[in-house]
ChimeraX commands (.cxc) that place a marker at each C-alpha (Angstrom):
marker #1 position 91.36,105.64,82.94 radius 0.5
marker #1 position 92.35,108.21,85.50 radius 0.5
marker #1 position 95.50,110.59,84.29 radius 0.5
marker #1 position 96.44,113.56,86.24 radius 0.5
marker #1 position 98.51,116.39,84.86 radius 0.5
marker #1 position 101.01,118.04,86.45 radius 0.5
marker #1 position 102.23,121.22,84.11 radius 0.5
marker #1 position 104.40,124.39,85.65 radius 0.5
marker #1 position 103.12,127.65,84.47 radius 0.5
marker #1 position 104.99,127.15,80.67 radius 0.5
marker #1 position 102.52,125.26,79.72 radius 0.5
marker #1 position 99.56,126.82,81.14 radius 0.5
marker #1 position 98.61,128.00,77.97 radius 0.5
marker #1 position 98.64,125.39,75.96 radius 0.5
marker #1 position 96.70,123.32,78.82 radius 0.5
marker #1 position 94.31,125.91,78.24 radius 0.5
marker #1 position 93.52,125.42,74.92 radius 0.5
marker #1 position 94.06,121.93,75.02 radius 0.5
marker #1 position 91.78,120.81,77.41 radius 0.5
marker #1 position 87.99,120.12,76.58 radius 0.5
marker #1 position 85.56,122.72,78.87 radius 0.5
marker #1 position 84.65,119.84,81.69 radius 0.5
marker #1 position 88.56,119.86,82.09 radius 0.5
marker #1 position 88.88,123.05,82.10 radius 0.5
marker #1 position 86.21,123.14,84.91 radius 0.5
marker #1 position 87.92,121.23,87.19 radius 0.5
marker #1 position 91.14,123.89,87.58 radius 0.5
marker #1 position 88.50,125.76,89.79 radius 0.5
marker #1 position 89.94,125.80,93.33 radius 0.5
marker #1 position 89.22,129.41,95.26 radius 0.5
marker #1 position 89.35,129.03,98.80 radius 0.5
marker #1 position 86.11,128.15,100.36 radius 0.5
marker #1 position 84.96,127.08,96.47 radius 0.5
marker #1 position 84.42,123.81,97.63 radius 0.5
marker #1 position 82.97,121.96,101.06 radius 0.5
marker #1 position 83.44,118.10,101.68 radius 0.5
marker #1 position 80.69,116.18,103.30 radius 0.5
marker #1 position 79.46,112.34,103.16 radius 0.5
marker #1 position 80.77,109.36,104.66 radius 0.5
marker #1 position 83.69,109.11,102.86 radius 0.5
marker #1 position 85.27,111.75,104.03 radius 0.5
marker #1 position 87.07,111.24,106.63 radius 0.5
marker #1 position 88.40,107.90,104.33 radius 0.5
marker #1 position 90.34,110.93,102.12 radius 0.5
marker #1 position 94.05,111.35,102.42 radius 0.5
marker #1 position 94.46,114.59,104.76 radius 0.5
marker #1 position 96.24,116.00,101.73 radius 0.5
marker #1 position 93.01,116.36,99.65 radius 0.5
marker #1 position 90.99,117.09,102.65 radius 0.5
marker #1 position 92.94,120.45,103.59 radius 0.5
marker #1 position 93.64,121.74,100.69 radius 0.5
marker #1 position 91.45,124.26,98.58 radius 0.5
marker #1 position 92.82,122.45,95.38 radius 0.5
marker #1 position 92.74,119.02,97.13 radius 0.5
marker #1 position 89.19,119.43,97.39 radius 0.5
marker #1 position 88.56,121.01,94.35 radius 0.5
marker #1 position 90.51,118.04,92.79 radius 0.5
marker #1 position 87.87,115.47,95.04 radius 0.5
marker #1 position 84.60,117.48,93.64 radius 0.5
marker #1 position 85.28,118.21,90.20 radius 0.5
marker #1 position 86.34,114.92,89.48 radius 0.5
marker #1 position 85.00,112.01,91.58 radius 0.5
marker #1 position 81.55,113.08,92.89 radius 0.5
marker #1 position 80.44,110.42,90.21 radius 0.5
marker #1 position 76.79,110.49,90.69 radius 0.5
marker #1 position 76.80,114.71,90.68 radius 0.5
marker #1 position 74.86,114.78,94.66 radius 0.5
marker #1 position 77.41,116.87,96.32 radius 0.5
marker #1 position 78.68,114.56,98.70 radius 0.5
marker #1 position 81.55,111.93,99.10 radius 0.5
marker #1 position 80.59,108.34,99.22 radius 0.5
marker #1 position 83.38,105.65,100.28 radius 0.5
marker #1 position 83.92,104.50,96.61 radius 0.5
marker #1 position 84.61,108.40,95.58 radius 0.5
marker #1 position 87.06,108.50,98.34 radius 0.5
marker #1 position 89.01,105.30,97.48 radius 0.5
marker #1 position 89.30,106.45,93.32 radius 0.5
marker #1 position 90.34,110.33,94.46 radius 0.5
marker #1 position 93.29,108.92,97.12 radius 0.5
marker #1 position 94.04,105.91,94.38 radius 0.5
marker #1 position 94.57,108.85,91.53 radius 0.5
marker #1 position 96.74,111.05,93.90 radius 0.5
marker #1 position 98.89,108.60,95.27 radius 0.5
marker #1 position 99.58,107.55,91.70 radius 0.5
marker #1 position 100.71,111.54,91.05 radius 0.5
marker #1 position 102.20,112.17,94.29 radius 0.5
marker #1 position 104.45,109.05,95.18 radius 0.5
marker #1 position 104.98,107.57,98.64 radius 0.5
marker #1 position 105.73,111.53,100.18 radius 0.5
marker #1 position 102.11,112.89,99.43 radius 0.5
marker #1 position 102.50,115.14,102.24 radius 0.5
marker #1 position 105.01,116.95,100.51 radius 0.5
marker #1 position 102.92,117.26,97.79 radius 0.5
marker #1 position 102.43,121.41,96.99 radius 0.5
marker #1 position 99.19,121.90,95.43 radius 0.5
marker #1 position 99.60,126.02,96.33 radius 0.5
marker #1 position 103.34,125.97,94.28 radius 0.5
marker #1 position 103.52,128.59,91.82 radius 0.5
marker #1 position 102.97,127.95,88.22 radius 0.5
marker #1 position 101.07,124.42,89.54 radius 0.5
marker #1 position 98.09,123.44,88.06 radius 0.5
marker #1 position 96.54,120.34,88.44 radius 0.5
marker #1 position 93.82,118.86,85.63 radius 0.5
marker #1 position 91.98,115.68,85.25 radius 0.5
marker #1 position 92.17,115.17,81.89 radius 0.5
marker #1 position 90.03,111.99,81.45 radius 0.5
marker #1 position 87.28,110.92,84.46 radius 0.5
marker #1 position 85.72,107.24,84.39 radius 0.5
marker #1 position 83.93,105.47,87.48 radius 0.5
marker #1 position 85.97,103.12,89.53 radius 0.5
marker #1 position 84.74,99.58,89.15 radius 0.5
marker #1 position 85.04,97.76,92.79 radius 0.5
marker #1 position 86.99,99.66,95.92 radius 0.5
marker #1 position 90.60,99.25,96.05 radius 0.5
marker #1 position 91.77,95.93,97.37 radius 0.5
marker #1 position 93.80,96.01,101.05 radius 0.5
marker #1 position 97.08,96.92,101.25 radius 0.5
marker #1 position 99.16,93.78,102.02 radius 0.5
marker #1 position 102.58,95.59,102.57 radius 0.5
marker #1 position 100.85,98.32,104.98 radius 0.5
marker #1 position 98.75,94.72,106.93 radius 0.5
marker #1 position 102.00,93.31,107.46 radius 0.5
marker #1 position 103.91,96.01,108.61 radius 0.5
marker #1 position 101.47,96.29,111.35 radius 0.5
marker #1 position 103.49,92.86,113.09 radius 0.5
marker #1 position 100.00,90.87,113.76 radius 0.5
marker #1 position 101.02,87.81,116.47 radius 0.5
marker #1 position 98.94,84.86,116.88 radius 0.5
marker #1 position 96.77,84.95,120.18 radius 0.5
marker #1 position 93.76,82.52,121.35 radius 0.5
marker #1 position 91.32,84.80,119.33 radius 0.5
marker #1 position 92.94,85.53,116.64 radius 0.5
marker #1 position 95.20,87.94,114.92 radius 0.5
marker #1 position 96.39,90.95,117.03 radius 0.5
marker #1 position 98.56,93.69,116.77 radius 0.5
marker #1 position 99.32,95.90,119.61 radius 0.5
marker #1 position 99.74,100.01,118.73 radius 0.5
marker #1 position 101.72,101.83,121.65 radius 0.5
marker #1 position 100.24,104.51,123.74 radius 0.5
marker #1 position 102.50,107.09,121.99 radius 0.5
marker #1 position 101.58,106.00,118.54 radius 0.5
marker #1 position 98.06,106.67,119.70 radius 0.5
marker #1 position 97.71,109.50,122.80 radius 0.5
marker #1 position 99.31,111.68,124.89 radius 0.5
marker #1 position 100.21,110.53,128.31 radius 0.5
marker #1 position 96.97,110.00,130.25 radius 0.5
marker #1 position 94.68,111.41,127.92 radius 0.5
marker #1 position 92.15,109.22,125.37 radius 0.5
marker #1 position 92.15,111.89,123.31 radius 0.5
marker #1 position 93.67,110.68,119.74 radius 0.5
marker #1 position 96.79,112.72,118.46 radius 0.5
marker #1 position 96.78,114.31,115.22 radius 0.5
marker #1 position 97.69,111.64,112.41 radius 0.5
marker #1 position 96.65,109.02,115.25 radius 0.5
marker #1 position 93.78,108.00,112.31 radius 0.5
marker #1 position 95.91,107.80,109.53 radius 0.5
marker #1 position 97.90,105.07,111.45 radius 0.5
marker #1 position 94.90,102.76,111.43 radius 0.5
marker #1 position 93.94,103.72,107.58 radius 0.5
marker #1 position 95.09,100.46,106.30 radius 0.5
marker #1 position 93.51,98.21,108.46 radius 0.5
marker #1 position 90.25,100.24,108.18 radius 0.5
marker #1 position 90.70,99.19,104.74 radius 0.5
marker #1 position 91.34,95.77,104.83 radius 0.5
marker #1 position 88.05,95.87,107.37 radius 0.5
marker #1 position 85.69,96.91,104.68 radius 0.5
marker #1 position 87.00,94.84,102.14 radius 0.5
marker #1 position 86.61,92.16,104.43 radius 0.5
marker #1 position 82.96,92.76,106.32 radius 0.5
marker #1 position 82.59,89.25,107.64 radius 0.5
marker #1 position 85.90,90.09,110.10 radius 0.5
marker #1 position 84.64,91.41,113.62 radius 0.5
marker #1 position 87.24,92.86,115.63 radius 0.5
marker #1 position 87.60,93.29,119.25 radius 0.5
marker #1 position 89.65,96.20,120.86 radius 0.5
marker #1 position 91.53,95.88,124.15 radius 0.5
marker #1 position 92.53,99.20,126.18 radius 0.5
marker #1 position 95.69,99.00,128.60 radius 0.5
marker #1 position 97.50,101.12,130.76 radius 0.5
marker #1 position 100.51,100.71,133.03 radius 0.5
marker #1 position 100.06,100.96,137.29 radius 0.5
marker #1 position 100.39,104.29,137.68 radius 0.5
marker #1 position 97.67,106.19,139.15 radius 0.5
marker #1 position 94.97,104.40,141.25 radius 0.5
marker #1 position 93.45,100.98,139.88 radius 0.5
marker #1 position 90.08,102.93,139.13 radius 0.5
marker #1 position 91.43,105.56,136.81 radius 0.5
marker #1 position 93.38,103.35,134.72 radius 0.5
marker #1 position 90.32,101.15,134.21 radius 0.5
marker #1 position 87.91,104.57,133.02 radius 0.5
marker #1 position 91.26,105.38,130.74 radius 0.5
marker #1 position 91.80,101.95,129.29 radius 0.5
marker #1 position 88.13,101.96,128.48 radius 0.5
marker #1 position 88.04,105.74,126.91 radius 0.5
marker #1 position 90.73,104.96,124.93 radius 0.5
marker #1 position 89.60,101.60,123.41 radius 0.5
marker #1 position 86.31,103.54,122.79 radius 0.5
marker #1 position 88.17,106.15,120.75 radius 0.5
marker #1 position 90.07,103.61,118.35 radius 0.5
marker #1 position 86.53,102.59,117.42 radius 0.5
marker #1 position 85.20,105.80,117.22 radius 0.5
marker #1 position 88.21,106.16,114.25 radius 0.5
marker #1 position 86.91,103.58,112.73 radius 0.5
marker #1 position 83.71,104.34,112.57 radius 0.5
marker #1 position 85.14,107.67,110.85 radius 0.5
marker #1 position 86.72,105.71,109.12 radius 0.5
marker #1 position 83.62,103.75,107.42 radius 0.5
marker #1 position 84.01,100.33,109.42 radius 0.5
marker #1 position 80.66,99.99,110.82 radius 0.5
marker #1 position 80.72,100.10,114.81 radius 0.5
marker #1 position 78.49,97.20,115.26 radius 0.5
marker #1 position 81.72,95.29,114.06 radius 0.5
marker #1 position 83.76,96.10,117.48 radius 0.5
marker #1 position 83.58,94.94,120.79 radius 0.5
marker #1 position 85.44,97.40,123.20 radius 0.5
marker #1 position 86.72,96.50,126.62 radius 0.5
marker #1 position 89.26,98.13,128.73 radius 0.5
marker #1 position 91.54,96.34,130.87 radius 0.5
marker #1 position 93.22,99.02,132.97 radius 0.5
marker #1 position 96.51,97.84,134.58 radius 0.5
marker #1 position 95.63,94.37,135.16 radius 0.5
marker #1 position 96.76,92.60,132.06 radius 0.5
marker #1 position 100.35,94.06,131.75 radius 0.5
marker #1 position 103.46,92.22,129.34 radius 0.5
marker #1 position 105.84,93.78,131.38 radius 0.5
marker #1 position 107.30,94.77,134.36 radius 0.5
marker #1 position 105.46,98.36,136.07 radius 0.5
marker #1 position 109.03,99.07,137.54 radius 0.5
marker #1 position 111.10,100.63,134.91 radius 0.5
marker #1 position 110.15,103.11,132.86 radius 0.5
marker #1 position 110.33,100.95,129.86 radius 0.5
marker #1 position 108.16,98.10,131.19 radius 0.5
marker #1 position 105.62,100.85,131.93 radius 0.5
marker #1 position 105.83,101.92,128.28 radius 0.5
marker #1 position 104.93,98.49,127.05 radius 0.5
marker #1 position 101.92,98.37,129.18 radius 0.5
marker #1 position 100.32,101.21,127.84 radius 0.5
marker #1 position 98.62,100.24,124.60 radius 0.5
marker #1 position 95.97,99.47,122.67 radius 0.5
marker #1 position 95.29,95.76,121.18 radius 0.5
marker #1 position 93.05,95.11,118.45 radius 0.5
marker #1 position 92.28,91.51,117.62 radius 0.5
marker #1 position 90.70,89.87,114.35 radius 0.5
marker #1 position 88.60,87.62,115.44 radius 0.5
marker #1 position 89.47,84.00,114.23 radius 0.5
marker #1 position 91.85,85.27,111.62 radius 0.5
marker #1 position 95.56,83.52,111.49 radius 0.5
marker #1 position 98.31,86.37,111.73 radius 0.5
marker #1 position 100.23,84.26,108.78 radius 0.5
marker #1 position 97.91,85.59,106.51 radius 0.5
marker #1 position 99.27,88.84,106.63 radius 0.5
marker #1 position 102.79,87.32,106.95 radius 0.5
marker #1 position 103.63,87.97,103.15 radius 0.5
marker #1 position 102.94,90.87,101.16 radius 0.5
marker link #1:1,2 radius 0.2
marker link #1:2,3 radius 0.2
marker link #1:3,4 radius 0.2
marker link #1:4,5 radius 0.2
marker link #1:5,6 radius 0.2
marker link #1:6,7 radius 0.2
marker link #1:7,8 radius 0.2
marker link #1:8,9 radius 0.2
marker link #1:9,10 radius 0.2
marker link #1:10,11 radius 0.2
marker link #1:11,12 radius 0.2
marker link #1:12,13 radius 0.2
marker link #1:13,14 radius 0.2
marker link #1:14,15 radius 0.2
marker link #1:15,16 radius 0.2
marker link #1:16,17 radius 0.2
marker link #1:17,18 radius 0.2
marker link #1:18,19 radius 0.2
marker link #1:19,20 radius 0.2
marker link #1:20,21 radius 0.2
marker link #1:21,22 radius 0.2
marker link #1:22,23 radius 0.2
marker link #1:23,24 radius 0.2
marker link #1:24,25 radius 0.2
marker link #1:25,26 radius 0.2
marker link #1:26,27 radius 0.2
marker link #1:27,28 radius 0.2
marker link #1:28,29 radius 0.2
marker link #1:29,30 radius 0.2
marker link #1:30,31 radius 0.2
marker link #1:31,32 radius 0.2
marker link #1:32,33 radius 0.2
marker link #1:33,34 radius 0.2
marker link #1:34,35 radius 0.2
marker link #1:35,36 radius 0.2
marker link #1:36,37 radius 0.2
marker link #1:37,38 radius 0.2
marker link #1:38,39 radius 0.2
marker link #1:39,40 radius 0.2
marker link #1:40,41 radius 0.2
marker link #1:41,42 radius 0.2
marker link #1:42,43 radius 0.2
marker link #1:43,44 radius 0.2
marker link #1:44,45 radius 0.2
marker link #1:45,46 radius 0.2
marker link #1:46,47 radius 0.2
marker link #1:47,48 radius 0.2
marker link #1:48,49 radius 0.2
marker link #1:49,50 radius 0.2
marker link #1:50,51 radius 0.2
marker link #1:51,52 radius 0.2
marker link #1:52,53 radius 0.2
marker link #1:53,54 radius 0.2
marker link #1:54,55 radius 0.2
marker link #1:55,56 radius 0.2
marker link #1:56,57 radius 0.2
marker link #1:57,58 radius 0.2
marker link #1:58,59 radius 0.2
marker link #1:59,60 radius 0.2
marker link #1:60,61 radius 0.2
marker link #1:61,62 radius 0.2
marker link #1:62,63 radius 0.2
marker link #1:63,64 radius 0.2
marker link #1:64,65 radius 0.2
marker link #1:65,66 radius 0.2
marker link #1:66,67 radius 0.2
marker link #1:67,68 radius 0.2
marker link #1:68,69 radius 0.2
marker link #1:69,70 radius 0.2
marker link #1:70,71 radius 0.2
marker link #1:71,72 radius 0.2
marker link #1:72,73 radius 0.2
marker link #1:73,74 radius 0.2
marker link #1:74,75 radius 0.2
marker link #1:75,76 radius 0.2
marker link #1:76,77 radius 0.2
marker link #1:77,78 radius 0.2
marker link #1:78,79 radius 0.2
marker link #1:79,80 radius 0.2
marker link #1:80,81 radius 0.2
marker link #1:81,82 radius 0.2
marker link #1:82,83 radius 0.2
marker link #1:83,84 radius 0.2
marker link #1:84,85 radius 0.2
marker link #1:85,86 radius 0.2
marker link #1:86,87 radius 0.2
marker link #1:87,88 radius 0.2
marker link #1:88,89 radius 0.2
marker link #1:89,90 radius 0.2
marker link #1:90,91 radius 0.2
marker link #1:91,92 radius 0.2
marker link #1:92,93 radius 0.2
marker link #1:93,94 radius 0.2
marker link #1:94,95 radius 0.2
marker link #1:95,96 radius 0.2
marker link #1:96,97 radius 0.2
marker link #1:97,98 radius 0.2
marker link #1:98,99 radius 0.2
marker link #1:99,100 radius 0.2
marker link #1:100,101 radius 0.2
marker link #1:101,102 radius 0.2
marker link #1:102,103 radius 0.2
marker link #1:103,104 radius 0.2
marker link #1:104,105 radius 0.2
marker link #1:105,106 radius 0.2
marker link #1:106,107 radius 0.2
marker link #1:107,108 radius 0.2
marker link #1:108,109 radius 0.2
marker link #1:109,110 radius 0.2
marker link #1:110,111 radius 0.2
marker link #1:111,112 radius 0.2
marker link #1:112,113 radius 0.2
marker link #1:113,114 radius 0.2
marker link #1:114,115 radius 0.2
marker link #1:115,116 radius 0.2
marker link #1:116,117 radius 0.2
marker link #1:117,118 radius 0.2
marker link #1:118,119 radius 0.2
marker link #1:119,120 radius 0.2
marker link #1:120,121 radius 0.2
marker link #1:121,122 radius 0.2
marker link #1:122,123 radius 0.2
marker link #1:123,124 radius 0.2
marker link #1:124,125 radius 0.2
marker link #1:125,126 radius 0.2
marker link #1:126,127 radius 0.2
marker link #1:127,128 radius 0.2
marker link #1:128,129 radius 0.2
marker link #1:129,130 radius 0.2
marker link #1:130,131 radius 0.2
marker link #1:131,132 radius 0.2
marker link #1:132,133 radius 0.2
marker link #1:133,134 radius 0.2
marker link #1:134,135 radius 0.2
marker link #1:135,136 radius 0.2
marker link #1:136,137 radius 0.2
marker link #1:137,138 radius 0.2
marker link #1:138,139 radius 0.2
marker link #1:139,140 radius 0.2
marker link #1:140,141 radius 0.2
marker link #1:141,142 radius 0.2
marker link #1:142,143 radius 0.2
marker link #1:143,144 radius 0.2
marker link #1:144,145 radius 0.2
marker link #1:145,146 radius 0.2
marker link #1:146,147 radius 0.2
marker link #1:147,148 radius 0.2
marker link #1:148,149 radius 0.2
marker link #1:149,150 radius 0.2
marker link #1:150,151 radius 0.2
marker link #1:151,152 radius 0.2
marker link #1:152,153 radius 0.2
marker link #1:153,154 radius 0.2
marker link #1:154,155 radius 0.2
marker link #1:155,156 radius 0.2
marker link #1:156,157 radius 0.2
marker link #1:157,158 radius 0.2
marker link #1:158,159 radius 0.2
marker link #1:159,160 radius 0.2
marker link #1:160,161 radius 0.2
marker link #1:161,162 radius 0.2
marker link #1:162,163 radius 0.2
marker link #1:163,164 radius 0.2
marker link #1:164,165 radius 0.2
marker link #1:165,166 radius 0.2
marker link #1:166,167 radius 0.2
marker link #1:167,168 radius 0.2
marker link #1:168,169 radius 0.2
marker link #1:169,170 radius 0.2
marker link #1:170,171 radius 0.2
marker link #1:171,172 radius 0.2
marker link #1:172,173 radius 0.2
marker link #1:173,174 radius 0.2
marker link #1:174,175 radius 0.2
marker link #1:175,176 radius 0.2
marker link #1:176,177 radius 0.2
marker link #1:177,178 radius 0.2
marker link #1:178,179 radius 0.2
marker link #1:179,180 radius 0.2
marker link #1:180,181 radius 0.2
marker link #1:181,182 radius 0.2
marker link #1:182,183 radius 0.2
marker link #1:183,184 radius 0.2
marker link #1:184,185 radius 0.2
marker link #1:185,186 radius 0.2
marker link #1:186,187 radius 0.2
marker link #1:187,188 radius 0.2
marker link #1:188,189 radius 0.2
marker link #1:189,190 radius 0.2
marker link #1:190,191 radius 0.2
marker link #1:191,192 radius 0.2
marker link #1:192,193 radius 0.2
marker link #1:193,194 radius 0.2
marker link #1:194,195 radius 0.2
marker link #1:195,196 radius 0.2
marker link #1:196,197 radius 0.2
marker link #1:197,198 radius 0.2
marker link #1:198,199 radius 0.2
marker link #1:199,200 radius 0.2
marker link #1:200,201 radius 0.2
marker link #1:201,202 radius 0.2
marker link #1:202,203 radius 0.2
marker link #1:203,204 radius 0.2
marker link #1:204,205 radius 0.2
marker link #1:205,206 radius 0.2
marker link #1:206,207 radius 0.2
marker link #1:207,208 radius 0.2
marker link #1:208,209 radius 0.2
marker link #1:209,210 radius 0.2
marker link #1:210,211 radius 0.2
marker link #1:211,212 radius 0.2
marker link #1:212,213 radius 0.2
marker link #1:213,214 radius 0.2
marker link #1:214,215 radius 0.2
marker link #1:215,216 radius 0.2
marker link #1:216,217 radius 0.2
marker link #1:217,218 radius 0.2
marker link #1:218,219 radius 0.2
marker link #1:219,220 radius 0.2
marker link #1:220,221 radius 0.2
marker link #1:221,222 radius 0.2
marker link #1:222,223 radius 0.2
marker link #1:223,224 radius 0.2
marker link #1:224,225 radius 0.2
marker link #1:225,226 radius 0.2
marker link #1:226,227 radius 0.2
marker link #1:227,228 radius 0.2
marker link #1:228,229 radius 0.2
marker link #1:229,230 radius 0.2
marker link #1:230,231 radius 0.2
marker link #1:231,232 radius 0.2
marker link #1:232,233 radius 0.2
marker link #1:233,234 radius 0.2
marker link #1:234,235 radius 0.2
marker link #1:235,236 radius 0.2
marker link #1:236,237 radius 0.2
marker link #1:237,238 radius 0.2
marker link #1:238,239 radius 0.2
marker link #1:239,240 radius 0.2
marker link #1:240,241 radius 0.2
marker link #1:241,242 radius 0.2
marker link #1:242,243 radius 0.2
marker link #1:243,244 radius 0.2
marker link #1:244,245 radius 0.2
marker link #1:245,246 radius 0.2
marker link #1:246,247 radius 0.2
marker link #1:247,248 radius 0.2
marker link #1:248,249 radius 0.2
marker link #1:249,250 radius 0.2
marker link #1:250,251 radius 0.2
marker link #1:251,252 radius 0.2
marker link #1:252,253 radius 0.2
marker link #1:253,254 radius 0.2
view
C-alpha cells in the first residue's frame, strides 16, 4: 500500500524521527538531484516531471527494479499515488511551499497498470462512423493557427486515450488531419498531413506503439462545414482519430 504524507514544518521533527532511514531517504530533492529518463516518462503527470521534488518523489520511490530509469508501470503507480494526494487540481499542487515535505512512508510494487479512465473516454464525445469510434479534437485544442507544431498541454489532452490504447493493444487507430480552404489546396494537404503525423508522434511519447496508427491527411477536401464563415472554417480544422471497429456506445457510460 502506497501512503503519502503531507506534514507542514510542525511536524518535521517528529517525521524525522519517525520515519525508518529508506523514508527518510526519499525527502532528498536538491535541484538537479535527480534526472528522469526511460520510456515512461513522458507517461508522468507534468507535475512530477518539473519539479525537483516531483522527481525526487518518482526516483526514490517507484524505480522498483533500482536501474535508474522509468518504465511505463513506474509511471502509472507514481501519477496513481499523486493524484490520490493531490485531488483533481494537481497543478496547483506546491511541492516548493514552505514547511512542505513530502515522504513515502510505505513503497510496494504495483500489480497490473491502472485500468482506463471511463469518465475521461467519454468525455472525449466518440460518434459512430463507418470505421469505428471517432472523436474529433479542434485545431485550437491542438495547434496554433497554421502551424503542426503541438501547443503546450496539447499531450496531456490525449493522456487518457493513450491510456485506454495500451490497456487495450489489440485497438489500431487511424488519424485523420483537416484543415479549412484557406490557403492554396497544396499547403493545406502538407499541413493536414504534418499535423496528423504529430498526434502520433504524442503517442508514441506517450508509449502507444506507432506501428498501431495509420496517418493520412485530408487537407480541405473533407470539410463538415461551410468554408464561408468564420465558424464553419473553425469546424474544419481538426484532427479525427478513429478506433478501428470499436462501437462509440462503449464509452457511452462511465
Amino acid at each position: 500500500m502506497i501512503k503519502l504524507a503531507i506534514m507542514t514544518a510542525t511536524a518535521a521533527a517528529t517525521l524525522v524521527a519517525a520515519v525508518p532511514a529508506t523514508a527518510q531517504d526519499r525527502l532528498d530533492w536538491r535541484p538537479g538531484a535527480f534526472r528522469l529518463v526511460g520510456n515512461g516518462v513522458p507517461l508522468l503527470f507534468p507535475e512530477l516531471r518539473r519539479s525537483p521534488r516531483g522527481r525526487a518523489f518518482v526516483m526514490r520511490n517507484f524505480d522498483f527494479n533500482v536501474d535508474g530509469r522509468v518504465s511505463p508501470r513506474e509511471a502509472d503507480a507514481a501519477n496513481a499515488a499523486f493524484a490520490r494526494e493531490a485531488g483533481p487540481r494537481r497543478d496547483r499542487f506546491d511541492w516548493d511551499a514552505p514547511g512542505r515535505v513530502v515522504v513515502v512512508e510505505e513503497v510496494v510494487p504495483a500489480g497490473p497498470a491502472v485500468r482506463w479512465n471511463r469518465r475521461a473516454m467519454h468525455d472525449y464525445g466518440f460518434r459512430q462512423t463507418p470505421r469505428g469510434a471517432t472523436l474529433s479534437l479542434a485545431e485550437e485544442v491542438l495547434f496554433a493557427t497554421d502551424s503542426a507544431v503541438l501547443r503546450a498541454g496539447a499531450v496531456d489532452k490525449l493522456r487518457a486515450l493513450s491510456d485506454y490504447l495500451r490497456d487495450e493493444p489489440g485497438v489500431r487507430v487511424a488519424i485523420d488531419g483537416h484543415t479549412d480552404s484557406r490557403g492554396t489546396e497544396a499547403h493545406n494537404q502538407q499541413l493536414s498531413e504534418r499535423r496528423a503525423a504529430a498526434v502520433r508522434d504524442a503517442f508514441d511519447q506517450l508509449g502507444v506503439t506507432r506501428a498501431r496508427f495509420s496517418v493520412q491527411g485530408f487537407g480541405e477536401g473533407r470539410p463538415v462545414a461551410t468554408n464561408a464563415t468564420p465558424a464553419g472554417m473553425r469546424q474544419n480544422r481538426r484532427v479525427e482519430i478513429t478506433l478501428l471497429g470499436r462501437r462509440a456506445d462503449e464509452f457511452a457510460r462511465y
